[in-house]
FIDO-564824 format. One record per residue (C-alpha): residue number from 1; residue in three letters; z, x, y. Coordinates in pm, 1 decimal, padded with zeros to 6 digits. Layout:
BEGIN
NUM	Ala	Z	X	Y
...
***
This chain:
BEGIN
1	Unk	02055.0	-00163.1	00180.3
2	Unk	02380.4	-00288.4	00032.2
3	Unk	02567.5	-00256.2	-00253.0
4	Unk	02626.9	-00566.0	-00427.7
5	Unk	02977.6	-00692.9	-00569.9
6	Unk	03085.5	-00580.0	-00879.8
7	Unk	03349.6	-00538.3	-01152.4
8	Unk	03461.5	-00179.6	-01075.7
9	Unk	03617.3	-00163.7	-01391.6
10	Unk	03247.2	-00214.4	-01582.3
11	Unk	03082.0	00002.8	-01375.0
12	Unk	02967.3	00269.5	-01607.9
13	Unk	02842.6	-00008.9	-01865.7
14	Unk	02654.3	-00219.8	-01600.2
15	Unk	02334.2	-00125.1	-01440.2
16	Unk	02314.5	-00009.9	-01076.8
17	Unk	02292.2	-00292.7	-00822.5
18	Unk	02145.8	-00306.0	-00483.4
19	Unk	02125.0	-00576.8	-00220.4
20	Unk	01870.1	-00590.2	00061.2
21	Unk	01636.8	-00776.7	00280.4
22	Unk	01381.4	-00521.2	00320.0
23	Unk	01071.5	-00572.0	00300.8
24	Unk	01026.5	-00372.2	00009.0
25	Unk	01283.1	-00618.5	-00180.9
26	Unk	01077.3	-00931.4	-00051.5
27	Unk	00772.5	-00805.2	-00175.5
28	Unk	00938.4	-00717.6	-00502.0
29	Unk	01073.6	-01060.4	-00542.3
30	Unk	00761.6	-01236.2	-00476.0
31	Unk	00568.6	-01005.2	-00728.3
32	Unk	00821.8	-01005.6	-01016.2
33	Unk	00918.0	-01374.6	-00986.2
34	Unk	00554.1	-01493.0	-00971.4
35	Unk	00426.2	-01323.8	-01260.6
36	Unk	00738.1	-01352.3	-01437.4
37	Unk	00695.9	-01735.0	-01413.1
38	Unk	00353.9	-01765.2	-01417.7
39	Unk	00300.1	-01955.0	-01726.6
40	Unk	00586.3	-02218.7	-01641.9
41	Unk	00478.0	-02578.6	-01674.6
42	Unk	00635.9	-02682.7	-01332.0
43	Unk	00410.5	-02398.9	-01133.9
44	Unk	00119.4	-02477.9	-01308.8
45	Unk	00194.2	-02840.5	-01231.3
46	Unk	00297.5	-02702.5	-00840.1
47	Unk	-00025.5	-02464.9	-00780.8
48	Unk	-00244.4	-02722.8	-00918.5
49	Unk	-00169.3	-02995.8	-00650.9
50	Unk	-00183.2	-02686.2	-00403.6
51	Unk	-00484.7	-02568.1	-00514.8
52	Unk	-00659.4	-02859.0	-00659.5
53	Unk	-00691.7	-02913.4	-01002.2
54	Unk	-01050.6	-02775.6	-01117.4
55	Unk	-00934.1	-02456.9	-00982.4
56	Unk	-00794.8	-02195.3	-01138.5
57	Unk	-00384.9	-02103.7	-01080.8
58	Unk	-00382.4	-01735.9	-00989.5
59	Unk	-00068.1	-01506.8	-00978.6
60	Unk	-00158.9	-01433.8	-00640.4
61	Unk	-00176.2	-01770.3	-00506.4
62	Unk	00162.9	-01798.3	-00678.3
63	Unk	00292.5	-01503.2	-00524.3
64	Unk	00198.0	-01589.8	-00154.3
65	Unk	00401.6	-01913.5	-00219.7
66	Unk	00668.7	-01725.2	-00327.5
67	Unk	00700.6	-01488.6	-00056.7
68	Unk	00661.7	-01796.5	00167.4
69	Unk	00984.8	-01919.8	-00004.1
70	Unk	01122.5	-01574.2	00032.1
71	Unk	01100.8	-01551.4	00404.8
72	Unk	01240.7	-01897.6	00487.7
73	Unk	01537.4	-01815.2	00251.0
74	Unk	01647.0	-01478.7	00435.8
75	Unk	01552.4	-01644.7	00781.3
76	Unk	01905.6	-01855.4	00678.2
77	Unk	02092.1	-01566.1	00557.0
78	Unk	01973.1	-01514.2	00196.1
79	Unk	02051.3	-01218.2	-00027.0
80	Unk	01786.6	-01056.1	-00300.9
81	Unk	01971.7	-00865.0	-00569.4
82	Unk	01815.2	-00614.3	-00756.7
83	Unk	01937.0	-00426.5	-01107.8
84	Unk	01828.8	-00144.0	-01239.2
85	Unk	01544.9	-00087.6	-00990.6
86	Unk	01433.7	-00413.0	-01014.6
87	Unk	01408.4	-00483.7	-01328.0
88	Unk	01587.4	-00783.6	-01300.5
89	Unk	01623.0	-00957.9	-00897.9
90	Unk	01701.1	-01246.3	-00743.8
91	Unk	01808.8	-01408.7	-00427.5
92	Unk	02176.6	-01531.1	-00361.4
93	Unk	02191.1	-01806.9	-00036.7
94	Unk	02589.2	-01801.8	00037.3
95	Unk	02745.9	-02072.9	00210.7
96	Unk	02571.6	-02187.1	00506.9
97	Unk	02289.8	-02061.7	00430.0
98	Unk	02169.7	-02331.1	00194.4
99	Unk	01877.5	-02476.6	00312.3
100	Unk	01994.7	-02883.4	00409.2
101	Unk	01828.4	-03160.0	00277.2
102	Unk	01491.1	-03273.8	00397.1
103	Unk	01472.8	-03545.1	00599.1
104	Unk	01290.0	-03896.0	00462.7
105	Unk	01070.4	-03809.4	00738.8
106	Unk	00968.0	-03420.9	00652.0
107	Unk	00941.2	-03539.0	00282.8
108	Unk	00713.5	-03848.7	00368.6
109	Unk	00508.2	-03573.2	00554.7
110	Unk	00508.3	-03337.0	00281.0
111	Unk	00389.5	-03616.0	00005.9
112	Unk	00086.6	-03680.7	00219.2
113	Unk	-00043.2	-03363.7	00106.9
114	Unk	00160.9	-03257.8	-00199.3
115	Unk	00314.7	-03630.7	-00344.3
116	Unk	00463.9	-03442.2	-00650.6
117	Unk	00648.5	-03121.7	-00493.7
118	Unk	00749.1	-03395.5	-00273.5
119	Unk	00943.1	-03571.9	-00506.0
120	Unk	01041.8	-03289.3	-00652.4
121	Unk	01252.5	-03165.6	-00371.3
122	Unk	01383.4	-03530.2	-00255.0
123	Unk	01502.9	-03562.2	-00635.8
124	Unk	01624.6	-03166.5	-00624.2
125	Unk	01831.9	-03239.1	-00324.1
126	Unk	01946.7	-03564.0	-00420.1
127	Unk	02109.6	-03450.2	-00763.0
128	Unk	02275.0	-03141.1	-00556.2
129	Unk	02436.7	-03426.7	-00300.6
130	Unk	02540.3	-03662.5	-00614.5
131	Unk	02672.5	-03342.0	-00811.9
132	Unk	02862.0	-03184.7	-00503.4
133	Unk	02846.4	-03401.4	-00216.9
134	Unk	02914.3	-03198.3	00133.2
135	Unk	03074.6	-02914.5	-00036.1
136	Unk	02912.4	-02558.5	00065.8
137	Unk	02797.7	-02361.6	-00212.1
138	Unk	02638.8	-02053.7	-00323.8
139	Unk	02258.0	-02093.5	-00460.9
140	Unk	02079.5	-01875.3	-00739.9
141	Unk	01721.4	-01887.1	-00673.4
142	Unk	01385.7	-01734.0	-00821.7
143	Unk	01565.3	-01508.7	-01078.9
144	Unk	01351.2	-01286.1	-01270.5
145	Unk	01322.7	-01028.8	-01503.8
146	Unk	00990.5	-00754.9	-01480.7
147	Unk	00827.5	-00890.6	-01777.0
148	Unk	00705.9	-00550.7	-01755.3
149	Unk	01034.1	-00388.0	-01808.0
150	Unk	01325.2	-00380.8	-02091.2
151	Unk	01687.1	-00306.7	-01930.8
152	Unk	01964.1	-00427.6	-02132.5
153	Unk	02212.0	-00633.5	-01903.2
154	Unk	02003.3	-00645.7	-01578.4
155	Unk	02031.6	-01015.3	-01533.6
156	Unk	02433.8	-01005.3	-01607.2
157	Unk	02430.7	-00717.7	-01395.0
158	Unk	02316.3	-00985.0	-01069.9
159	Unk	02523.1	-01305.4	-01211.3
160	Unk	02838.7	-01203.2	-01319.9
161	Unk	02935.7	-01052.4	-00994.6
162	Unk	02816.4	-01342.0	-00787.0
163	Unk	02962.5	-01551.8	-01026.8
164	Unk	03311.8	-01431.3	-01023.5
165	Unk	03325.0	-01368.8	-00617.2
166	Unk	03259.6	-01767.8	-00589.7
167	Unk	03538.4	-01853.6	-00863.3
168	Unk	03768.6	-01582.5	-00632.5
169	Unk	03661.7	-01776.0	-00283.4
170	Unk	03703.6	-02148.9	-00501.4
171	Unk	03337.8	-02211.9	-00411.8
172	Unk	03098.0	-02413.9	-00682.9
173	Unk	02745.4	-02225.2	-00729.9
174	Unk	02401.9	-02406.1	-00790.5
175	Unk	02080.8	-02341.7	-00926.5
176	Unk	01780.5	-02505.9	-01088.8
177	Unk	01643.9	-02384.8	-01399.2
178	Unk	01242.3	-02454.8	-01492.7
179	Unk	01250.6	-02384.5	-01860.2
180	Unk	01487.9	-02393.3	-02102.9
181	Unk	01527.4	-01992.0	-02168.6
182	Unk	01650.4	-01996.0	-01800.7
183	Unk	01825.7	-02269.4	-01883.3
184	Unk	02017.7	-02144.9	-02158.6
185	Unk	02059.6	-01828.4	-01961.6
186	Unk	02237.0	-01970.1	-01687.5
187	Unk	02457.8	-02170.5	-01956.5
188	Unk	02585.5	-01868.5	-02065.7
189	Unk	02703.2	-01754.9	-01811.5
190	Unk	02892.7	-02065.9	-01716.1
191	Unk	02654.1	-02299.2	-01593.0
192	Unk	02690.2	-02655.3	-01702.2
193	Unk	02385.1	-02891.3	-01685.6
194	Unk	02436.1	-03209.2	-01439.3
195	Unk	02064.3	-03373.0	-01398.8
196	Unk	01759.2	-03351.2	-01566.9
197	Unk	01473.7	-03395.4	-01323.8
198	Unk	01102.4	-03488.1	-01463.5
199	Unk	00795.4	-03404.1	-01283.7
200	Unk	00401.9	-03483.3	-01262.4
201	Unk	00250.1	-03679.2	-01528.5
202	Unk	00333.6	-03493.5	-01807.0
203	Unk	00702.4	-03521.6	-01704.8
204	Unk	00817.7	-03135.6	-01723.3
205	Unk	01192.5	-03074.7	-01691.4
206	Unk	01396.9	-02865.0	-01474.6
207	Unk	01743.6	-02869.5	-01516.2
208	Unk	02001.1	-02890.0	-01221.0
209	Unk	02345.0	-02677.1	-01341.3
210	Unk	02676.2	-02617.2	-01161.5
211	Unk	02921.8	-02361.0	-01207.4
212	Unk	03302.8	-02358.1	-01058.6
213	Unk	03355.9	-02722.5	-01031.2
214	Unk	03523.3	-02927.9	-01030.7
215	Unk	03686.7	-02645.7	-00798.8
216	Unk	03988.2	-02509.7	-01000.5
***
């Protein structure tokens, strides 16, 4: 277990941070994550095309998923963040470890089975090429507060460190946001909004936002 960057001169006004790969802190972020986005319109729209859509979306078919997306992202050198024993977390992907772009054949394969998460990531990846073209960056991913749990400055606690550390190293950050609480969220904390991607039939909206660039 690390400990994560931080402003040492807010240390007594932040909660504690902690930084692992464990699988304690894999498990965690699959379980918080899942059932703290649950009732998002873009996993409903997701675990339905998984699942098929005259069955029911269950947090634990939403959690597997997750912890499928979990492994993949430390596999490449991921990061999950914790505050305040986890009751905020999410997982940082530094440079390099970005997952590249699919290629038209892995993305014609994956929309044989799932045509909507397929377009999905080619549109995903496409706005992240057309926003920052080859330039490495650091990615925000599946961040989540324990809906369970009330812990004032949590999610600043995991943001603003990351945050600052990539404006330091004049590196641009990236992340998508599924509803427009995250949204806003991430806009405060200097996120800027740079494509608006639609999904499934009823056309829900995630936002694609940048922060640190144009590098200054």
């Amino acid at each position: 277990m690390e400990a994560a960057p931080r402003d040492e001169s807010q240390l007594s006004s932040k909660p504690q941070i902690t930084s692992s790969n464990a699988p304690e802190y894999r498990h965690k972020l699959a379980d918080i994550s899942s059932r703290a986005s649950f009732s998002d319109s873009l996993n409903s729209v997701f675990q339905s095309e998984r699942v098929g859509p005259s069955s029911p979306v269950k947090v634990e078919d939403l959690y597997e998923t997750t912890l499928f997306r979990i492994e993949t992202k430390v596999r490449l050198g991921s990061q999950i963040v914790e505050a305040d024993s986890f009751a905020a977390v999410a997982c940082w992907e530094p440079p390099g470890a970005v997952h590249p772009n699919h290629s038209v054949e892995e993305l014609a394969e994956l929309a044989m089975k799932r045509p909507i998460y397929a377009e999905f990531v080619r549109d995903i990846e496409a706005a992240r090429t057309e926003s920052l073209g080859e330039q490495k960056c650091w990615q925000l991913s599946l961040m989540a507060r324990d809906p369970s749990r009330t812990s004032k400055g949590a999610v600043r606690a995991i943001l603003e460190p990351y945050v600052e550390r990539a404006k330091n190293d004049k590196v641009p950050l990236w992340c998508i946001a599924g509803n427009e609480r995250a949204r806003d969220v991430y806009s405060y904390f200097g996120f800027k909004v740079v494509k608006v991607v639609e999904s499934g039939p009823d056309k829900v909206k995630t936002w694609c936002m940048v922060c640190n660039w144009p590098l200054k």
